[in-house]
N, C-alpha and C positions, 0 to 999 in steps of 0.2 A: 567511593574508594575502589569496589571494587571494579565497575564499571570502568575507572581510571587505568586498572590493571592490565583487563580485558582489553580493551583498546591499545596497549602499548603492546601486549603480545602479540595481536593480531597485527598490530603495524610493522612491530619489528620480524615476524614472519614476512610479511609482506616485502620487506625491504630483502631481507635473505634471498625468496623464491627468485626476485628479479637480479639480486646480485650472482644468480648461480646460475641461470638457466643457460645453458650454451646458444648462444646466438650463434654463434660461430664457432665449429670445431676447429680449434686449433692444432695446427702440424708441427710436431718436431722432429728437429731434422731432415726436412725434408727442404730447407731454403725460404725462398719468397713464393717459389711455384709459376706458373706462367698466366699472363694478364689476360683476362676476358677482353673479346673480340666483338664490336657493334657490328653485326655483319651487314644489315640492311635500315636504313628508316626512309621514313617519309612524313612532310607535315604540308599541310595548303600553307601557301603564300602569303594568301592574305584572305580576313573573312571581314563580316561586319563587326559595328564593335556589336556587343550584348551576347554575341555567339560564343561556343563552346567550340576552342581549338584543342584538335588533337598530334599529337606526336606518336607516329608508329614506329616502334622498335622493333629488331632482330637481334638479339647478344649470346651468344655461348661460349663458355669456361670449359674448357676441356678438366680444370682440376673442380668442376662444380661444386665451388664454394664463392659467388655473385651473391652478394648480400643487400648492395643500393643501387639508384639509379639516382645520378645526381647532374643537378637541372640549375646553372647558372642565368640570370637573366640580366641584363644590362638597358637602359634606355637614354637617346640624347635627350637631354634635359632636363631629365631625374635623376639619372645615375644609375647605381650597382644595387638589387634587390637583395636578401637577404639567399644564401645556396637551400634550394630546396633536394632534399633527401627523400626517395621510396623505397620502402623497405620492400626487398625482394623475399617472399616466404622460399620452404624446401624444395619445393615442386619445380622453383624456377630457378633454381641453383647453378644449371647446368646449362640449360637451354630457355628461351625466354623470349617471347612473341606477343606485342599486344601493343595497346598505346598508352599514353599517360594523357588527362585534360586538363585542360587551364579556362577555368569561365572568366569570360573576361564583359566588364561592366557597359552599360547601354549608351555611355558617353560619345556624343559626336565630336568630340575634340580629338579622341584618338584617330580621328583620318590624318592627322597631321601627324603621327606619330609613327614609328617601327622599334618594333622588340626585337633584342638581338636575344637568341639564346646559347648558350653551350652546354651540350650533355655528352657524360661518360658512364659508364658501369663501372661498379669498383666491387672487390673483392674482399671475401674475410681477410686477407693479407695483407690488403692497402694498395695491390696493384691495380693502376688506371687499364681500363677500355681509350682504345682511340677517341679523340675528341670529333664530334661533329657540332656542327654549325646549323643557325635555322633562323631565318627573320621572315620578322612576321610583323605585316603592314595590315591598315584596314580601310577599308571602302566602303559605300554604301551602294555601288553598282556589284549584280549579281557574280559571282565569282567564277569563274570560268573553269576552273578542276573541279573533278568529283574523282573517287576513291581507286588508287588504281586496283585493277582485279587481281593482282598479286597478294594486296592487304585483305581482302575481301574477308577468307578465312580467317582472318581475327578480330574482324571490323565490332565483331560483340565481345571479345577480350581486353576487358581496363585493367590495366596493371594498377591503377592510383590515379590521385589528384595532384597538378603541379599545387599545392596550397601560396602561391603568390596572389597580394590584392594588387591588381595594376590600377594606378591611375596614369590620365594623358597629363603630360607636361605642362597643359595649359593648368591644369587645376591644381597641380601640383606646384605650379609659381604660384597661382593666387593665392592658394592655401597658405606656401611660407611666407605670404607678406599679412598672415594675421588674418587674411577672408575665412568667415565659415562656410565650412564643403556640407551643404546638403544630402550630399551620400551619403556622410559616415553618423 
């Protein structure tokens, strides 16, 4: 019984600490405030599949309060994936440099494939960053970009993980006709 106790105090603490902690300092009366700005990215084209693509961002908030980085993915022949969210900590509130990756699996069907992506940064407010655009094809002939020297200085700065599982279209029709996927 007591044990019972202890556990529900400690739960319900637990549920408090998280419903209180200021993610985001809210502003009153101060309006919406003004939208974070992508100032810069860059991503390769096209990699093998099994390889780990990256997306390098530049974004700053003049009201430094950029709390996600959010990563839409779309594909012909699977569809619309689920919107992946990163949480931006304090440090990168204001200004914010680095990339985000996406491991993507050893499948040779995805040379038939391309990933559309759209990313913004979004604020404690709710105001959008400009939308950019990125597709991303893959081959199994060596890739012809390497990193421009611009990125270089963040080339070891991960902001996060895209957490999407891609599969190619091919396995993704097999799969919805009932086949079982070996991958998963």
């Amino acid at each position: 019984m007591i044990r019972k106790v202890l556990l529900a105090i400690v739960f319900t603490q637990l549920l408090w600490g998280c419903a209180t902690y200021p993610q985001c300092e809210k502003r009153t009366g101060e309006g919406k405030g003004r939208s974070p700005v992508l100032v810069d990215y860059y991503a390769a084209k096209i990699i093998r599949p099994g390889r780990t693509w990256k997306l390098y961002l530049r974004a700053e908030d003049n009201d430094g309060d950029m709390n996600n980085i959010v990563v839409m993915l779309s594909q012909t022949g699977v569809g619309t994936y689920p919107t992946d969210f990163t949480r931006l900590n304090g440090d990168n509130s204001q200004t914010v440099a680095g990339y985000l990756f996406l491991n993507t699996p050893p499948d040779q069907a995805l040379v038939w494939d391309t990933l559309s992506f759209e990313v913004f940064v979004r604020d404690c407010e709710g105001n959008r960053s400009n939308r950019v655009k990125f597709q991303l094809g893959f081959s199994y002939k060596p890739p012809p970009q390497s990193l421009p020297e611009k990125w270089e200085a963040v080339a070891d700065r991960s902001l996060g993980a895209i957490m999407l599982r891609i599969i190619s279209s091919e396995r993704f029709n097999r799969d919805s006709r009932g086949i079982l996927d070996p991958w998963h």
